[in-house]
C-alpha positions in Angstrom: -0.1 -12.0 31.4 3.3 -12.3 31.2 5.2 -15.7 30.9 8.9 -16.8 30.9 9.9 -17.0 27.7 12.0 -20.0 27.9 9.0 -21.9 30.1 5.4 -21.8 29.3 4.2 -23.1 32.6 6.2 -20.1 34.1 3.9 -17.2 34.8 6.0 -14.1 35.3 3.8 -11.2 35.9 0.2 -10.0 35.6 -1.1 -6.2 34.7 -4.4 -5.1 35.3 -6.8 -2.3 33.5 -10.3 -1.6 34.6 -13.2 -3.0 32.5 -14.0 0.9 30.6 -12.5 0.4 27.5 -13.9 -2.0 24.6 -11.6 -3.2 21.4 -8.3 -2.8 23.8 -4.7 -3.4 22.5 -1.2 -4.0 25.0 1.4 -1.7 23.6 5.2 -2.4 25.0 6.0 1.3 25.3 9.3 3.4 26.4 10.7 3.7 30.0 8.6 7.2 30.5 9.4 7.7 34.2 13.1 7.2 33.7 12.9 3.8 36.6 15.1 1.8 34.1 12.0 -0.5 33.4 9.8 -0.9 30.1 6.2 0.7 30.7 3.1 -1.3 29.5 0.1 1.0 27.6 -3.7 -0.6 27.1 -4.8 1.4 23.7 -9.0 1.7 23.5 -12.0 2.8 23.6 -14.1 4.4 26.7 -17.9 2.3 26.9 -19.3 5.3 28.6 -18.3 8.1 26.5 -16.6 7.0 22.8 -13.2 8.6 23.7 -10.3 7.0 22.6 -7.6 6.8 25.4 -4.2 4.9 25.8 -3.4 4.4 29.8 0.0 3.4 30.7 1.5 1.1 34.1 4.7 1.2 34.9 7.0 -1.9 34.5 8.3 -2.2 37.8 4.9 -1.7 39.4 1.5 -2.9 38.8 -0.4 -0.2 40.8 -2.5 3.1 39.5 -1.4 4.1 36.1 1.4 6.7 35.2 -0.2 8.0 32.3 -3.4 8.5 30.4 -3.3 10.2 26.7 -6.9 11.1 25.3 -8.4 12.1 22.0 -12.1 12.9 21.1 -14.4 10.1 19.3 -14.5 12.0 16.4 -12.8 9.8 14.3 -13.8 5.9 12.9 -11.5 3.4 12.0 -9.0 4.3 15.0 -5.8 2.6 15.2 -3.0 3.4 17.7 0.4 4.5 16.3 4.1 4.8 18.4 6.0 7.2 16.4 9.3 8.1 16.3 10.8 10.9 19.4 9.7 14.8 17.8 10.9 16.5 21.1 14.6 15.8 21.6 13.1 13.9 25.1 13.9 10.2 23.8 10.5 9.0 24.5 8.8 7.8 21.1 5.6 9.8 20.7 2.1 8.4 20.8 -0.9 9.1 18.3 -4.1 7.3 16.4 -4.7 7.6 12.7 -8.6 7.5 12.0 -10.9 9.1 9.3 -13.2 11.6 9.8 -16.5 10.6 9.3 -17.9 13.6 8.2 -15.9 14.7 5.0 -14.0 11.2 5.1 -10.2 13.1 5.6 -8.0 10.8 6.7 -6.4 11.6 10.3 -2.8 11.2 12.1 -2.9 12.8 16.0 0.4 13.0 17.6 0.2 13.8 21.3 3.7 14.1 23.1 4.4 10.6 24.7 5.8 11.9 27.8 3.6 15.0 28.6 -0.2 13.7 29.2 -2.4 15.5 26.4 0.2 18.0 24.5 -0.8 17.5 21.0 1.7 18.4 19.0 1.1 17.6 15.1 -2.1 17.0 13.2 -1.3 15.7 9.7 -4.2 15.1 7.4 -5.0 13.8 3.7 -8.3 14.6 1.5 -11.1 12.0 1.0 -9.1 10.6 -2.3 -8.5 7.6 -1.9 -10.0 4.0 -0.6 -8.7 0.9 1.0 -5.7 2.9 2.6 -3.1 2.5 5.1 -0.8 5.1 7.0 2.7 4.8 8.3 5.3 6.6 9.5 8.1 6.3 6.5 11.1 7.4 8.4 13.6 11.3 8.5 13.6 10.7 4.2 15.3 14.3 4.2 17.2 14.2 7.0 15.7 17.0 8.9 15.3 15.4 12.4 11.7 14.4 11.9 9.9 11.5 10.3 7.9 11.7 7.2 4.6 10.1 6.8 2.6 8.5 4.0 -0.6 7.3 3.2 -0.6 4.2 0.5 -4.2 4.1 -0.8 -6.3 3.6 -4.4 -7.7 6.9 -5.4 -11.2 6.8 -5.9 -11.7 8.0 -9.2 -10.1 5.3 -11.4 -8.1 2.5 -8.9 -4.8 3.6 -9.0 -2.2 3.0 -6.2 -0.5 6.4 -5.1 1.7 6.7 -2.2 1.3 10.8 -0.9 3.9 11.8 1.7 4.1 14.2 4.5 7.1 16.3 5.5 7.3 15.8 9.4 8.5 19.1 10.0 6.3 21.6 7.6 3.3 18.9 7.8 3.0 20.0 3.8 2.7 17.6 0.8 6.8 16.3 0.7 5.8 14.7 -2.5 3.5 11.9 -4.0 4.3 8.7 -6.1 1.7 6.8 -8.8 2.6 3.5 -9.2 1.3 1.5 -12.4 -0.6 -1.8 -12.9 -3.1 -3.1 -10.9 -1.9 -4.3 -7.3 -3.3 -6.2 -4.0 -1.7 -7.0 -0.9 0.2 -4.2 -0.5 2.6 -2.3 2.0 5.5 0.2 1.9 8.0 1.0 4.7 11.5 2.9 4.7 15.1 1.1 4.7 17.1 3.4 6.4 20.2 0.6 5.6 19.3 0.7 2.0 18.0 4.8 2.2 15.5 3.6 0.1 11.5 3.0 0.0 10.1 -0.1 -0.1 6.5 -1.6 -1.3 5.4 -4.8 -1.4 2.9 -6.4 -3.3 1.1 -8.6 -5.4 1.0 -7.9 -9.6 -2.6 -9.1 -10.5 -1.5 -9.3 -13.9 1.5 -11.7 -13.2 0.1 -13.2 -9.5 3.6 -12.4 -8.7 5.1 -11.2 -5.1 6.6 -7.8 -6.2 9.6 -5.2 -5.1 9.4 -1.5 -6.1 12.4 0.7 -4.6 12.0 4.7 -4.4 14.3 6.7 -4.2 13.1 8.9 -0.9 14.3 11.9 -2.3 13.5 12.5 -6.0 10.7 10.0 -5.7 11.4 8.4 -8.3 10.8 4.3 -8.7 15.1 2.8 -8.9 14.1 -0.5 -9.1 11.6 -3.0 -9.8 11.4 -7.0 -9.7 9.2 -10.0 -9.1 9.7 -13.4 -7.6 
């Protein structure tokens, strides 16, 4: 449902999906027919079969559905992910990260977001590390394609590592230990700044805490609490 944002009472528009999915998300994606409107995407997962599929409407037109991107159900812990154009079309690209629950490797599927089913780049991390989260960190080399990291505890003794993907080669770009003991936390890339970001809490101090690296070298710039 969508309402006018300056009136609450003001129903704009409705979209519809059929009832096959379970654990849906709306995603606000790009215009990917080129008719000047924003396209809406429904993200889940298909009751009869496990599949995970996202199904797109257009904007300007509630009707049928434009697109429908689909990945096996051969991953758990599925999220959806719009990442940043790797075709030169100017449509962002859609993908899920998931883990495998066979040998517990941790998953990102990028499908082209304007062709229906083109995969094209499968990145993947070892069964290291616990209580992860994966994002897409921004071009840190300037090569024309996002890098992507996984922020996670290993599993042997606790400790926070960051382990980045090149975009382009899909090869280890480089990894970062960071010390102390930590919950709460996040990372992200400040292209203003050109620097990486994390976010969290310092269990010895209970403090919120910054840590800066620098996205080349890796190395950790800066440091401070608050």
């Amino acid at each position: 449902f969508i309402y006018d944002g300056a009136n609450a009472d003001s129903k704009v528009d409705v979209y519809n999906w059929n009832k096959l999915w379970d654990n849906v998300q709306l995603i606000e994606m790009d215009d990917l027919d080129g008719d000047s409107t924003i396209d809406w995407g429904q993200f889940g997962q298909r009751i009869d079969d496990g599949r995970y599929q996202w199904v797109v409407k257009k904007g300007s037109d509630k009707r049928g559905v434009i697109r429908t991107f689909t990945w096996p159900n051969d991953l758990v812990d599925v999220a959806p992910i719009l990442v940043a154009d790797r075709t030169g079309d100017g449509i962002r690209e859609v993908a899920i990260s998931g883990i495998n629950p066979d040998d517990g490797k941790v998953f990102i599927r990028i499908n082209d977001g304007r062709l229906p089913n083109e995969r094209i780049a499968n990145i993947s991390w070892p069964a290291s590390w616990e209580d992860y989260q994966v994002m897409e960190l921004g071009d840190l080399n300037n090569d024309g394609f996002s890098e992507f990291g996984l922020l996670g505890f290993t599993k042997a003794n606790r400790s926070l590592q960051l382990v980045i993907r090149d975009g382009a080669s899909l090869a280890e770009y480089g990894r970062v230990s960071i010390a102390g003991w930590w919950e709460n936390v996040s990372v992200s890339y400040d292209p203003a700044k050109n620097r990486i970001v994390m976010l969290g809490i310092d269990q010895k101090t209970a403090n919120n805490t910054v840590i800066e690296i620098e996205p080349e070298s890796l190395q950790i710039t800066q440091q401070y609490q608050f």
